[in-house]
C-alpha positions as CSV (number, residue, x, y, z in Angstrom):
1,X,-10.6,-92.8,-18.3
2,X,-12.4,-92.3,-15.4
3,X,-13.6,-95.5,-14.9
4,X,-10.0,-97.5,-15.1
5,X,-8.1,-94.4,-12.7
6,X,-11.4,-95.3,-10.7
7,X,-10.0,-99.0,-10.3
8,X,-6.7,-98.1,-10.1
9,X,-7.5,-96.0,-6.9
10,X,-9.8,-98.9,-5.6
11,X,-7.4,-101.1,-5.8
12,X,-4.2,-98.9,-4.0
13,X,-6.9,-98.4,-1.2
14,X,-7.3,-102.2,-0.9
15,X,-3.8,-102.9,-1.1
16,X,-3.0,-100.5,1.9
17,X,-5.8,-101.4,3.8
18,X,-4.4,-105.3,3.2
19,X,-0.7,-103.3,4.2
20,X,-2.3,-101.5,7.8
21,X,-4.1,-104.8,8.5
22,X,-1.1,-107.3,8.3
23,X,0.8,-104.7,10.0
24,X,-1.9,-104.7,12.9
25,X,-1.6,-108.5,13.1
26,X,2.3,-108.7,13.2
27,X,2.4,-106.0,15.9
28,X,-0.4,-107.8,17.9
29,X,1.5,-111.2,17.4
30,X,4.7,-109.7,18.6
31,X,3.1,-108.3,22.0
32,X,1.5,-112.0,22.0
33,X,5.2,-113.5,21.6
34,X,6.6,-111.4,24.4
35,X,3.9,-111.6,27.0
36,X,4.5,-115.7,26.4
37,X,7.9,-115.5,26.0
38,X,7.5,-113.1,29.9
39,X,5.5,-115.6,31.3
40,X,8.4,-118.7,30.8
41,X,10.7,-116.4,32.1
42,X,8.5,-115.2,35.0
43,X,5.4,-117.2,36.4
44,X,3.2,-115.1,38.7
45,X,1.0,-117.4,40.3
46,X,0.4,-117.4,43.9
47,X,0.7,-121.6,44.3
48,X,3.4,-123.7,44.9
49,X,4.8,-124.5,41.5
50,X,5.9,-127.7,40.8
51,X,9.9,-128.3,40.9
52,X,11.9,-126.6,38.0
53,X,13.1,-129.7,37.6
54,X,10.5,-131.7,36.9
55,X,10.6,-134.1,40.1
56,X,8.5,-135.7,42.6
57,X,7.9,-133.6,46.2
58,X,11.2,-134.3,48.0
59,X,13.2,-135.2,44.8
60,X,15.8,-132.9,43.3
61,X,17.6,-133.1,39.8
62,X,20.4,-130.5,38.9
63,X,21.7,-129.1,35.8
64,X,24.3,-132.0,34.9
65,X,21.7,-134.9,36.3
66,X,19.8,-137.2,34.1
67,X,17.4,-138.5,36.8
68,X,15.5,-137.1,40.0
69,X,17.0,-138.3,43.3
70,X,15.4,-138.1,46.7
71,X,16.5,-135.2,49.3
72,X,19.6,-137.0,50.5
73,X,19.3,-137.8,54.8
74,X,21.6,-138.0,57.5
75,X,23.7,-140.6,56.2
76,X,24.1,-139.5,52.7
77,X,25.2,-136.6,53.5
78,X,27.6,-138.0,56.2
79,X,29.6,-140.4,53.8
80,X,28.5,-138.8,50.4
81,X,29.1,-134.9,50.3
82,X,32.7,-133.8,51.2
83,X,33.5,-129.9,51.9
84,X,35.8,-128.4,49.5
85,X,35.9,-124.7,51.2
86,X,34.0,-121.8,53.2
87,X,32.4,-119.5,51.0
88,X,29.8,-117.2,53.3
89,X,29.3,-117.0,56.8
90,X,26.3,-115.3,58.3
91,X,25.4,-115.5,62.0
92,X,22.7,-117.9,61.9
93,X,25.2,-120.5,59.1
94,X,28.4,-121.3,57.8
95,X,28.3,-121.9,54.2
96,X,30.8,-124.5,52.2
97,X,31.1,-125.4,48.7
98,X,31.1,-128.9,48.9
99,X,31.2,-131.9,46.4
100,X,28.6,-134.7,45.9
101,X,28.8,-137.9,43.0
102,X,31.2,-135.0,41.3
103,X,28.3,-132.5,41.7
104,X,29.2,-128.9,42.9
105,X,26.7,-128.3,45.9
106,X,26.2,-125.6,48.6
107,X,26.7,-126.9,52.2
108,X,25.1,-125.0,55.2
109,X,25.7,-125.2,59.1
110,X,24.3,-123.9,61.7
111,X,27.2,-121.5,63.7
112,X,25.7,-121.6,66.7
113,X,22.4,-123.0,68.9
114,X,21.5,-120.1,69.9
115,X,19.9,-119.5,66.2
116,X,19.0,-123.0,66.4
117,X,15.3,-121.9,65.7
118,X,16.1,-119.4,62.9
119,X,18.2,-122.4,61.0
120,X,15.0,-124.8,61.5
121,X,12.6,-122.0,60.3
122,X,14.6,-121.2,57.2
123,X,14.9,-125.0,56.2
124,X,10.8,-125.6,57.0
125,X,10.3,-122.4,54.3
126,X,13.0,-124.5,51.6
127,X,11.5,-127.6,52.1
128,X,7.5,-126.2,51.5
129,X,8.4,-123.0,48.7
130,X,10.4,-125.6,46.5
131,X,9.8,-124.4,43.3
132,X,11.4,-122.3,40.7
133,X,11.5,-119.1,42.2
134,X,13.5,-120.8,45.3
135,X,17.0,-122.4,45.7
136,X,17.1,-126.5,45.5
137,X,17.1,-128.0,48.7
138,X,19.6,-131.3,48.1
139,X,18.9,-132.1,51.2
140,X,19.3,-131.5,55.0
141,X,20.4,-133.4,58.5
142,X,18.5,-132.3,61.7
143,X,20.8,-133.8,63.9
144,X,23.8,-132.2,62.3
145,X,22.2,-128.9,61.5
146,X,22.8,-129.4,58.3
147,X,21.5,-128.6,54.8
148,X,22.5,-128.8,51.5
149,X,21.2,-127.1,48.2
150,X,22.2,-126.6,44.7
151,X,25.4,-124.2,44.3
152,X,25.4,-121.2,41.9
153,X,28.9,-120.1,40.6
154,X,27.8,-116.6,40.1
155,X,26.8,-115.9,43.9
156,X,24.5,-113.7,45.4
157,X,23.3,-110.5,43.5
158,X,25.9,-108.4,45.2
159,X,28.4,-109.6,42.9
160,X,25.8,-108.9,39.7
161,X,28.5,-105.6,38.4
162,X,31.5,-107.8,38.8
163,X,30.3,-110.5,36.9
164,X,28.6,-108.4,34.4
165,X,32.1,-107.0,33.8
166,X,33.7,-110.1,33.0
167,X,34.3,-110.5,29.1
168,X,32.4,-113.6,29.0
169,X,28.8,-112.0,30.4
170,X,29.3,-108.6,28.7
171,X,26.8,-109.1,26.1
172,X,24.1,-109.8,29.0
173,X,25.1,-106.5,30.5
174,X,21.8,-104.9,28.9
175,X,18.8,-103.4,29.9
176,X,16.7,-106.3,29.0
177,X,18.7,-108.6,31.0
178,X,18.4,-106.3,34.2
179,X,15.0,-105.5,33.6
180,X,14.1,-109.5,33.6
181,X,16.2,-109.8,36.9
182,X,14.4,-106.6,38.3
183,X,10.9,-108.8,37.1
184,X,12.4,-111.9,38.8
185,X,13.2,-110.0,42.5
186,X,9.5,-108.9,42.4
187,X,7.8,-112.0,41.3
188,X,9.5,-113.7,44.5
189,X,8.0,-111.6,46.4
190,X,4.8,-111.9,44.7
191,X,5.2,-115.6,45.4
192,X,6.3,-115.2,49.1
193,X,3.5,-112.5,49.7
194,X,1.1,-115.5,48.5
195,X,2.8,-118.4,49.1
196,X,1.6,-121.7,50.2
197,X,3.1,-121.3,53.7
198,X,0.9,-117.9,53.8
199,X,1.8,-114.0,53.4
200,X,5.9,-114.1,54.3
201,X,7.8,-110.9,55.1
202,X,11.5,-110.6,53.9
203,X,12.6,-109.3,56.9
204,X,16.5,-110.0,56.2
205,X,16.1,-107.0,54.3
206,X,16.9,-103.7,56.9
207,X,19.6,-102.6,54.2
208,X,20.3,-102.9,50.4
209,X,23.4,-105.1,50.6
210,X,21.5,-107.4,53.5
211,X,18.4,-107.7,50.5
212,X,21.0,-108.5,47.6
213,X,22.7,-111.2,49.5
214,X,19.6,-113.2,50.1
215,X,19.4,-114.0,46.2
216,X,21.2,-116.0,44.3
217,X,22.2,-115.1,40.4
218,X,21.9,-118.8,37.9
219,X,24.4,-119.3,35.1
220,X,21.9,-118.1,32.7
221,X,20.8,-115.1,34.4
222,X,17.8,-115.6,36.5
223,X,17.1,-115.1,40.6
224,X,16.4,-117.6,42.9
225,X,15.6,-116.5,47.1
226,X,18.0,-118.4,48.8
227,X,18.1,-117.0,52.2
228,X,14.7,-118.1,54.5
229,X,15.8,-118.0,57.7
230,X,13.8,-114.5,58.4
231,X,10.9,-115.0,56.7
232,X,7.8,-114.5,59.2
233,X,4.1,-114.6,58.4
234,X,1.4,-112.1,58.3
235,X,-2.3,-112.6,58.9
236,X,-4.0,-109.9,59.6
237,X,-7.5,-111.2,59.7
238,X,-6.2,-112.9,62.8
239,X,-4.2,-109.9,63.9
240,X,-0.6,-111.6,63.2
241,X,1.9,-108.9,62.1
242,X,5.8,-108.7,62.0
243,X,8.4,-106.4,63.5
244,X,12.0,-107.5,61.6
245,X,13.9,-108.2,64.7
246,X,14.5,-106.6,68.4
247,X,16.2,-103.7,68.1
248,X,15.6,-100.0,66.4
249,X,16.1,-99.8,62.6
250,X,17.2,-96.5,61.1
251,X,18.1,-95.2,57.4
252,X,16.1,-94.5,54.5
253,X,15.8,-98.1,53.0
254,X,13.2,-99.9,55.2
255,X,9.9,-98.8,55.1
256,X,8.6,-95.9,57.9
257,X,6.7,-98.3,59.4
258,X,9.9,-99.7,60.7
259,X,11.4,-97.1,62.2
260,X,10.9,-96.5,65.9
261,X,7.6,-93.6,65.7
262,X,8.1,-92.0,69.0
263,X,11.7,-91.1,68.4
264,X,10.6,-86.9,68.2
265,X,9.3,-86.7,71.5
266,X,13.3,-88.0,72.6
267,X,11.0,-91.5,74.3
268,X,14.0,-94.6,74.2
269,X,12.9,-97.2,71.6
270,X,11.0,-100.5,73.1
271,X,10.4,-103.6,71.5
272,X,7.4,-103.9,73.0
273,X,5.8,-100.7,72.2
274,X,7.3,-100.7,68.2
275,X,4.0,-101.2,66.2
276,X,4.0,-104.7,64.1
277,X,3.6,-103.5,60.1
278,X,2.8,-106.1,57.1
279,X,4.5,-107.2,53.7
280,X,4.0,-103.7,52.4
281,X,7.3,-103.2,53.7
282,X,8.8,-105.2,50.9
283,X,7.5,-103.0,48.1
284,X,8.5,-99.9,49.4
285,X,12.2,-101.4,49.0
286,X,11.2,-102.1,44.9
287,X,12.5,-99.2,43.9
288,X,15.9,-99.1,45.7
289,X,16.2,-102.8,44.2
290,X,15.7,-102.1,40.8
291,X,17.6,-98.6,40.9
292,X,21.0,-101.2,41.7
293,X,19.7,-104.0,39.4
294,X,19.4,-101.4,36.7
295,X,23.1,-100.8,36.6
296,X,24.4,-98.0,34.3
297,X,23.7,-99.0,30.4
298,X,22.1,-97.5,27.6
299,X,18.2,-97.7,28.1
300,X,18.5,-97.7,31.4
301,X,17.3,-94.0,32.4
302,X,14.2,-94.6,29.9
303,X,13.2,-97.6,31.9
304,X,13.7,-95.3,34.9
305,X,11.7,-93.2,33.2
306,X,9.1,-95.6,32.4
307,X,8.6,-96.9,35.8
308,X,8.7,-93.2,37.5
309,X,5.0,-93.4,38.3
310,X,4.7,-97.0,39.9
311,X,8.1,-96.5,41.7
312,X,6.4,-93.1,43.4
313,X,3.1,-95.2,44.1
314,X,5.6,-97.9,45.6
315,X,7.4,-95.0,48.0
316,X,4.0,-93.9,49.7
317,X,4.2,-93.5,53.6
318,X,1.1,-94.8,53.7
319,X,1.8,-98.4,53.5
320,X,-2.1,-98.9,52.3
321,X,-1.6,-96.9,49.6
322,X,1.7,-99.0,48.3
323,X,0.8,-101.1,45.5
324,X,0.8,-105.0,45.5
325,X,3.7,-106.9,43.9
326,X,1.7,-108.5,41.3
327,X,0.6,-104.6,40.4
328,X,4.2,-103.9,39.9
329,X,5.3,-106.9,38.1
330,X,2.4,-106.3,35.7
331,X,3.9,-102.6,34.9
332,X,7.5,-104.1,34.1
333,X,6.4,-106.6,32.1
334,X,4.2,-103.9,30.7
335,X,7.4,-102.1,30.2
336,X,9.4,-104.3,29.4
337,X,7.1,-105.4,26.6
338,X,6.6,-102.5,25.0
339,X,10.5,-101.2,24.9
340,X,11.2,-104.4,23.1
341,X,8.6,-103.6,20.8
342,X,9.2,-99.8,20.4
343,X,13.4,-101.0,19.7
344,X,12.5,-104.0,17.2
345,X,10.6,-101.3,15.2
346,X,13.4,-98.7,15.5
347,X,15.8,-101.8,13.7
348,X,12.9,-102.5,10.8
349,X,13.2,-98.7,10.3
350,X,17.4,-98.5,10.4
């Protein structure tokens, strides 16, 4: 009797040991499916990636197109692409939808000369960042002023609460979807901070509205930077830093760095005395970004929750101290990752 309740509890120990070990393997395989589902959804690396769309250099191919066309020139864009209606005007463009061969594209010109060199700088950064982290340049006229790129319905992120309140988007009004989004704004950054044009500051970014407008929102819910005309670089091995404009910034969402030092001993601000800072300033903005991207929906305040620790690191006055953007994208993926996993489980339980 001993000997068969001997084999009988041999063999329940092997079966749940055969139970904890396929239940190891699924869980591994799951965190293996998300990281790789992350990484389509999110590349980090720091080179230029080749175009979205699967072109040549200097060839573009939207949505509805079955082949790659070259950047359309002066002429093209003179006979071809007819404005439909203004839809954003900033001081340094005008921007139109317009139509192309029954395409919906984005037309941009410059408002006035005196931003002449802003307008130039912000089409040099399309034209080298192309990629999929960056809006389609279409194409561009330098005698005109003119450039076109690909035209997203949705608009800039400013608009992401009014179009996650129409019926036909509700069901992406989750935390999962705002939590990729979040991941998307800080692995542009992580591309722009080491791009192929060098470490570039978003420095169209003195105030949360100003940093939503310069991304666009795709019809299937990713970011794209769309705004480069402010995007200066940063060396410091050969002592080039930034100062975001001419004049005194105040308010709590740029960085400390940026605001005027000497303003307690009642000195007036000058330009010239206003310390240059680096692309640190960008991550202490992270946590303002992703508090709006986050939005008001179940999980949210656990992901807040979650990303307590790296948002404090990312708030430091010290800019040295700040984290990198690839350090933060690597905790919301981290996070993101495992509250998928810890909610799939909670549905095999239910």
């Amino acid at each position: 009797m001993q000997s068969v309740s001997g084999g009988r509890h041999s063999r329940s120990v092997s079966h749940g040991v055969w139970v904890v070990l396929l239940c190891v393997a699924a869980l591994l395989l799951c965190n293996v499916i998300i990281y790789i589902y992350l990484d389509s959804l999110d590349q980090s690396g720091g080179q230029q990636m080749s175009s979205p769309s699967g072109c040549l250099p200097q060839h573009f191919k939207m949505v509805t197109m079955k082949n790659c066309t070259p950047w359309l020139q002066c002429a093209q864009i003179k006979t071809e692409v007819r404005k439909l209606k203004l839809i954003g005007q900033g001081a340094v463009k005008k921007v139109y939808l317009a139509e192309w061969r029954a395409q919906k594209v984005a037309l941009s010109e410059l408002s006035s000369l005196d931003y002449e060199a802003d307008f130039l700088h912000g089409l040099s950064m399309l034209q080298t960042l192309q990629g999929p982290r960056v809006v389609q340049l279409v194409g561009f006229c330098l005698d005109d002023h003119v450039l076109v790129t690909e035209y997203h319905p949705l608009g800039s992120l400013l608009n992401l609460d009014d179009v996650l309140a129409q019926e036909q988007y509700q069901q992406h009004n989750t935390w999962q979807t705002r939590l990729r989004l979040a991941m998307n704004y800080v692995s542009i950054l992580h591309y722009l901070h080491n791009s192929p044009a060098g470490r570039r500051v978003m420095c169209d970014s003195n105030s949360l509205d100003k940093t939503l407008s310069q991304f666009l929102l795709t019809n299937n819910f990713h970011l794209v930077v769309n705004d480069l005309d402010a995007l200066p670089e940063v060396d410091r091995s050969r002592g080039l830093v930034v100062k975001c404009g001419h004049r005194e910034l105040s308010g709590d969402f740029v960085a400390p760095e940026q605001l005027w030092p000497f303003s307690s001993t009642g000195k007036s601000f000058s330009d010239d005395l206003m310390p240059g800072y680096d692309e640190r300033t960008d991550i202490w903005k992270i946590p303002d970004v992703t508090r709006f991207l986050m939005g008001r929906v179940p999980g949210g305040d656990l992901v807040h929750f979650h990303l307590f620790q790296i948002h404090e690191e990312c708030k430091k006055t010290s800019p040295e101290l700040r984290p990198s953007a690839l350090t933060v994208l690597n905790t919301y993926r981290s996070v993101y990752s495992s509250m998928v996993r810890d909610s799939s489980g909670l549905r095999d339980m239910l």
